[in-house]
N, C-alpha and C positions, 0 to 999 in steps of 0.2 A: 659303665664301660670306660676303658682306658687305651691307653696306648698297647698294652698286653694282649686287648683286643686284636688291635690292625696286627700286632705280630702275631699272632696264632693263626688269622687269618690268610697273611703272608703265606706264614709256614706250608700249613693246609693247602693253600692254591701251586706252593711250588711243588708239593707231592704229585698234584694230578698232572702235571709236567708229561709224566712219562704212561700215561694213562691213554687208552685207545682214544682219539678223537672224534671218531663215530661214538663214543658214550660219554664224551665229556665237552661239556661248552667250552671250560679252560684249557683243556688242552687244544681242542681247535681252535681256538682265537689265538694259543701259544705260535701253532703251526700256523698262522694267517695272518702274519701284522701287517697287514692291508686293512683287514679286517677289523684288528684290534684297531686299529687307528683309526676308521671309520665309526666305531663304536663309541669311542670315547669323544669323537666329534659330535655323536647324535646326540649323547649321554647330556653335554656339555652345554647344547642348544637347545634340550629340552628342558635342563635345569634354568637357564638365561630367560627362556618363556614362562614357567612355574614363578620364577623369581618377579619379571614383571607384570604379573597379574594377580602378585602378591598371594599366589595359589601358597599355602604352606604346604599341606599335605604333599601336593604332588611335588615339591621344593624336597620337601623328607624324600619321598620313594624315586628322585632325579638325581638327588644326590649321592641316597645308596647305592645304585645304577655307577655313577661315578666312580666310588671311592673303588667298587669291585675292580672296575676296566681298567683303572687307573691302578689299582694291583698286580694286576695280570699283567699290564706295561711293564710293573719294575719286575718283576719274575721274570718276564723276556728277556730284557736286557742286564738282569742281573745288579737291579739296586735295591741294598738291604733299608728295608722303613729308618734303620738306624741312622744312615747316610744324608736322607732328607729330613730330619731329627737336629740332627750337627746344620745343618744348612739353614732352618729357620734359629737354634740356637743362635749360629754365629750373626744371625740378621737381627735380633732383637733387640740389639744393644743401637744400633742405628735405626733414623725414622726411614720410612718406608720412601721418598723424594731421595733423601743420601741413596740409598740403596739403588733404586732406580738410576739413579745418575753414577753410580761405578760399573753398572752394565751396560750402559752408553757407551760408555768411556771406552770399557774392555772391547768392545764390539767395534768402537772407532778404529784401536790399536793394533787388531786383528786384519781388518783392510789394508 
């Protein structure tokens, strides 16, 4: 699996977009970002307990959970896998401290 994956995936999940939400989980979580965001909170904190109990398995079927809800976010609001692609690109050249601390910074200058 590849990157080609999560975009196929993408694609796919943006189709049922316009699909009855009484037969589709994606399209009702499209129609509900209450809901989608409540999901990706559970998804989030069940993978954080798998993690600390050093569960793998259920760490795999948390994080699957994840990457879906966390798909269906960017279809809602309309961001292409490609755009958070360019965003860790442009992050890798700096260590992750640098980085952390120019979002500081932005978020000081924003107040």
């Amino acid at each position: 699996m590849n990157d080609q994956f999560i975009k196929q995936m993408f694609n796919d999940l943006k189709k049922r977009k316009n699909i009855n939400e009484n037969k589709s989980y994606t399209a009702h979580l499209l129609n509900n970002p209450e809901l989608l965001g409540k999901k990706i909170g559970e998804e989030s904190s069940e993978l954080i307990i798998d993690f600390i109990k050093k569960n793998k398995k259920g760490a795999i079927s948390e994080s699957a959970d994840l990457i879906y809800h966390l798909l269906v976010l960017w279809v809602s609001i309309g961001i292409d896998p490609h755009d958070v692609w360019e965003e860790l690109s442009n992050r890798k050249l700096r260590s992750g401290f640098e980085e952390k601390k120019s979002r500081s910074l932005k978020n000081e200058q924003k107040l």
